[in-house]
N, C-alpha and C positions, 0 to 999 in steps of 0.2 A: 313434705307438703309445703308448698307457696304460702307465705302468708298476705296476710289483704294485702298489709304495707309495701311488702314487697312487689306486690301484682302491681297498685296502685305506682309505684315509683317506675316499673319497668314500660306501664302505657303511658306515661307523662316524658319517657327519654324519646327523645325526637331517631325514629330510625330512619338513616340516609337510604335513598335506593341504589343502585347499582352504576347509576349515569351522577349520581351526587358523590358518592362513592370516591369514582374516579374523575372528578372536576375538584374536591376538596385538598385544601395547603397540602395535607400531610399525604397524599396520594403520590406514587413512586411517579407517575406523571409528569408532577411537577419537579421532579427532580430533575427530569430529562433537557440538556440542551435543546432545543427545536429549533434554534439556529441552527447551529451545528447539523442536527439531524436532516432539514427542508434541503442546505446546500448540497450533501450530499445525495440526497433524490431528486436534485436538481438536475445532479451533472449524471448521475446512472440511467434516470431515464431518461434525460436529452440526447445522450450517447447511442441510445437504441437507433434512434435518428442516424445519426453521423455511420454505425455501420452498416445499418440496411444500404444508406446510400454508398460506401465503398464496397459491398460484394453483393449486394442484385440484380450485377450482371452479369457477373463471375461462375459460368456456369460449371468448369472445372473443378471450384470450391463447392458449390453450393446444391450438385448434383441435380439441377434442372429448374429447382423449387429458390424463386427469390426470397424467398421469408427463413431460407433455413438460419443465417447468421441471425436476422431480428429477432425470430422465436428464443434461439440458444440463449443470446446475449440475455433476453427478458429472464429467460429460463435462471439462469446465472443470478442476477438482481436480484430473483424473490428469494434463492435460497441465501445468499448474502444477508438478505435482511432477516431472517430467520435466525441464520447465525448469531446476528449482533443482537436480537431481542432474547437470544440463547445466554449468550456473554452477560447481557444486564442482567439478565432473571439470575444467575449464578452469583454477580456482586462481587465486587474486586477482593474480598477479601479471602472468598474462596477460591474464587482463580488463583490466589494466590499458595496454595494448599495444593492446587491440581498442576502446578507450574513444573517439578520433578514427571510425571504423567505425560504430561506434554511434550517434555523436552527428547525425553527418549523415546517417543511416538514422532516425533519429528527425525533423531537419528534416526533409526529403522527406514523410516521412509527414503532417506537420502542415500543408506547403504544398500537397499533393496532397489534405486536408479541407478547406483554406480555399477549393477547386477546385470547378469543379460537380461531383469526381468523387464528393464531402463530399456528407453528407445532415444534417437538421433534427431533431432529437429535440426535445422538451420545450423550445423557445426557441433551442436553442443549436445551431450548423453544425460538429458536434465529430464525426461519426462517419463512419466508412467502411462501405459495406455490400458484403461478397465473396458475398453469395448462399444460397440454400440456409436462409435464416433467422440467417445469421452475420454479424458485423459487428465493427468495432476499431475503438475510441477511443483515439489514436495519442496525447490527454492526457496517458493512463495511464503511457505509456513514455517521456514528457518527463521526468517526473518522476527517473526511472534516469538518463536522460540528463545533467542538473545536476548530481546529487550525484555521477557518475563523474566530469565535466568538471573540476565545482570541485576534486574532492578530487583528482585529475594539478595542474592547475595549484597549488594551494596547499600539496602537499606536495613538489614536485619539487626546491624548493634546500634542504630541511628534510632531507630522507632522503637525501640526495646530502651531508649534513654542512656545507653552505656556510654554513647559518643555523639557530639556533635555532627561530625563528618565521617565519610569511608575512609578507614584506617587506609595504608600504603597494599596491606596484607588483602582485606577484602578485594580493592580494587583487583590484583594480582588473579585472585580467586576469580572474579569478574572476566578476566579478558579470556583467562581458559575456557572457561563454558562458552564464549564464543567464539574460540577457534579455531572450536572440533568442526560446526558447522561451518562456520567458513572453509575452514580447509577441505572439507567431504562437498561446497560446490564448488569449489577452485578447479578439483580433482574432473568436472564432467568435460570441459572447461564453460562454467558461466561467469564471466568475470563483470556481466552488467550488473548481476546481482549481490556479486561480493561487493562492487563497488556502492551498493546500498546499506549492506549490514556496515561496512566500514562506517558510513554517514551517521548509521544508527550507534552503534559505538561511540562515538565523537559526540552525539548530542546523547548520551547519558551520561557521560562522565563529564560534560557540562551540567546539566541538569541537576546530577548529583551533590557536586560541591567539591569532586574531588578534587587534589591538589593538581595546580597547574600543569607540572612539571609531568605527569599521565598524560595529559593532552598534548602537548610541546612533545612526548615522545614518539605518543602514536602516529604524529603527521610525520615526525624524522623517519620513523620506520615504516610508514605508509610510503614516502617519495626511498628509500631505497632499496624497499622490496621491489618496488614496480621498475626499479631502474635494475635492482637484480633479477626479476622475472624476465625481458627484455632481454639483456646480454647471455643467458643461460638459452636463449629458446624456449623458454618454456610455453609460449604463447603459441595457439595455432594459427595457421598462414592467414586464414578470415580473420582474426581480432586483429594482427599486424597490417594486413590491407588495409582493414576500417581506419586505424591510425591515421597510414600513411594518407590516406582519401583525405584525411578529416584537414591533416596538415599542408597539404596540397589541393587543394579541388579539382584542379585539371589535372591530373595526374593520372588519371584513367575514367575520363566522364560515359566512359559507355558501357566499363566496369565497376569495381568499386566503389566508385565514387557518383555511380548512377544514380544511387538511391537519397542522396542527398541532394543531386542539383533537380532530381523531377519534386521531391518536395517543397525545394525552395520557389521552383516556379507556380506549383499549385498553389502556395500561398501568396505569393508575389501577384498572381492574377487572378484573386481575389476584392483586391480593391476596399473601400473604406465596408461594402455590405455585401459583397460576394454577389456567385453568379447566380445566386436561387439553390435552394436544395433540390439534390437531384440533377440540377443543370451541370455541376464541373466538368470542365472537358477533359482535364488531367483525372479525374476520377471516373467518369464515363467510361474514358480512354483508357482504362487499368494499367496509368503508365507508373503510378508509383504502386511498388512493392507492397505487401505487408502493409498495406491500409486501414486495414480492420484492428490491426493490432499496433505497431508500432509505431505507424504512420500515422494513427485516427486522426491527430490536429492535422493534418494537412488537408481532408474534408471539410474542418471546421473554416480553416482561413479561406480554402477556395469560394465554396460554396454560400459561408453567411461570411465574408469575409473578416475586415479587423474588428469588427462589432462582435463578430460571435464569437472570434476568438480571445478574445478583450472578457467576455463574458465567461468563458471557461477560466480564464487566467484569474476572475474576480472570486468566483466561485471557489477557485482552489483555495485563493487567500483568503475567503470567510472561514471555513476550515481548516483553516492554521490559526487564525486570531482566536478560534474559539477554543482550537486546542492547547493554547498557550494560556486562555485565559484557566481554563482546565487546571493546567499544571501550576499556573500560581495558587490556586483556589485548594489545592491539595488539603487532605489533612495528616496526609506523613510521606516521608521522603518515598515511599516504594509507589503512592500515586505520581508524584511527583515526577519521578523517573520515567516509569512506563510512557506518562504524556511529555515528557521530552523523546523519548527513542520514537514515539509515533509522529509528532512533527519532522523530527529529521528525517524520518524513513518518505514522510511525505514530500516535503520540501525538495530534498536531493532527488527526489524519483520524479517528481512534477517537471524541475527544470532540468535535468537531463533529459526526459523525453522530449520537450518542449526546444530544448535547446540543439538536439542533434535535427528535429524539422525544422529549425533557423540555420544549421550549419554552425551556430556558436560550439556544441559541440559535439566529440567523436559517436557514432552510430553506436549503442551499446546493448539492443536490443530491448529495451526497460520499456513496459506498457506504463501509459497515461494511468494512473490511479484512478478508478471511478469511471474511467473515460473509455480505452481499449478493450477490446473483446478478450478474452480469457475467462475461464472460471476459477481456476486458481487466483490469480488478481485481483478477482470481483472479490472470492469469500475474503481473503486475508484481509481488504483495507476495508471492508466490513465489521470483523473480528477487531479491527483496530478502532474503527468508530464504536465499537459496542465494550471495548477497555476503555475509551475514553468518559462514554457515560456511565462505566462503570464506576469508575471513579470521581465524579460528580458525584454519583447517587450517596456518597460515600458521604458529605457534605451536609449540615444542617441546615432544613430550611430554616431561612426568618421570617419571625411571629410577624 
């Protein structure tokens, strides 16, 4: 039975409702970057934009209905953000427990593309298809894969207090777990996307503390794998053109090297505010390629011209400053890490795709982050924003 004092003491505590609840310090809310978060639902739904207007006329694509990419793309975004409100609700510390779960639900997927169960896109044996016009590039998820692996193994004696830094050994252990997957997408050939987990590698073993002479190796053996990949053939005739285009431009402008010189002109004729959305002639005109997806910034610069593309380039680097501010903010080296591999993984993937629409550089198939149409794309740098405030929430708030 209650007694008075106690009745009396429980009507006197002030009870919060459900909207004070969640406005109050200690509310997981407040734990959330909302920079961080705004920018990215900045660029995913401004992007809905950008591919309505590269496939609305594309009736080939889009089977009659202009709205099918806009729907999809939307489609794609709400479950991306699901995903990442999935990641917070779990809490880095248990992601971190489900990271073995992951990893080998990641292999399966990549041995079951290398399967006849895999289909052929664009040169490369990278995709699954469930049907229905839907399909997963199990690439995508390799990527999560690595920088959970490495960053468990490379933080484990570090946050357990045994050592300051990743021993020689951990590291070691480190590059294995990410060369199975690498080597299983090498094998379909996606070499755009190896050449992203590679990026991610290099910024966690920055990130980490490891000793230099890791870093200083991976790049000696990153420049002569690619110089022994090269002389052995092992490359197929498409990634060797894309090269040759990249290093020549007129070398075949009405080949290979097509899809480079029609994006440079769609941005080129653009101007400081574009021609209007909707209005591009080069996009109208569906002269460049893979506009929805690899192409998207070449929408951006035509249409809103240097201003809107100016803006997505602004947008990407609010979401690097935040997730940098993330990883110093850390409260042990496995947060730490994680938001080093997801800056890299972002940085190197932004300006590669950004850079093969300027011709700085080689075409490597890599979608805009946030930006290009894909669902595999959307969920993964999703899953990557929702590690990242994962690991914030991680963080005391102040009184």
């Amino acid at each position: 039975m209650t007694s008075y004092g106690s009745y009396r003491q429980l009507r006197l505590t002030p009870q919060r409702s459900g909207v004070s609840k969640a406005l109050a310090k200690d509310s997981p809310l407040w734990r959330l970057d909302w920079i961080l978060l705004l920018a990215g639902l900045a660029l995913s739904s401004g992007s809905s934009l950008l591919v309505w207007s590269a496939t609305r006329g594309r009736d080939n694509l889009t089977h009659g209905d202009p709205q099918y990419f806009l729907y999809r793309h939307l489609t794609n975004f709400v479950i991306g953000l699901v995903l990442c409100a999935v990641v917070i609700g779990i809490g880095a510390r248990r992601v971190r427990t489900l990271v073995p779960f992951v990893y080998v639900g990641v292999i399966v997927l990549l041995l079951a593309t290398l399967s006849p169960i895999g289909s052929t896109v664009n040169g490369a044996h990278s995709w699954i298809q469930l049907g229905g016009g839907f399909s997963v590039q199990p690439a995508e998820f390799a990527k999560i894969a690595i920088l959970l692996a490495m960053a468990v193994v490379l933080s484990d004696q570090v946050d357990a207090g045994e050592r300051e830094f990743p021993s020689h050994r951990a590291v070691f252990r480190g590059l294995i777990w990410a060369c199975l997957p690498m080597g299983l997408v090498l094998l379909m050939p996606d070499a755009g996307s190896v050449m992203v987990m590679s990026a991610i590698v290099l910024g966690i073993l920055l990130g980490s503390g490891a000793a230099n002479r890791w870093v200083i190796g991976i790049l000696a053996l990153g420049v002569g794998g690619s110089i022994a990949i090269w002389k052995l053939g092992l490359l197929s005739q498409y990634q060797i053109d894309r090269f040759a285009a990249f290093a020549n431009p007129q070398l075949d402008p009405n080949g290979v090297g097509y899809n480079t010189a029609q994006a440079r002109i769609a941005i080129g004729s653009g101007g400081l505010t574009g021609k209007g959305l909707f209005h591009g002639t080069q996009t109208v005109g569906q002269f460049v390629p893979e506009q929805q997806t690899d192409f998207v910034f070449t929408v951006a610069g035509e249409e809103l011209g240097f201003v809107g593309a100016l803006a997505i380039i602004a947008l990407v680097g609010v979401i690097l400053w935040r997730a940098c501010r993330i990883a110093r903010q850390a409260t042990d080296l496995y947060g730490t890490i994680v938001a080093a591999g997801i800056i890299a993984w972002f940085s190197f993937q932004a300006f590669e795709n950004i850079g093969m629409c300027l011709g700085i550089m080689p075409v490597a198939g890599i979608p805009l982050p946030f930006v290009s149409y894909g669902g595999s794309s959307m969920f993964a740098v999703w899953i990557g924003i929702g590690l990242l405030q994962a690991v914030r929430s991680q963080r005391p708030i102040a009184a």
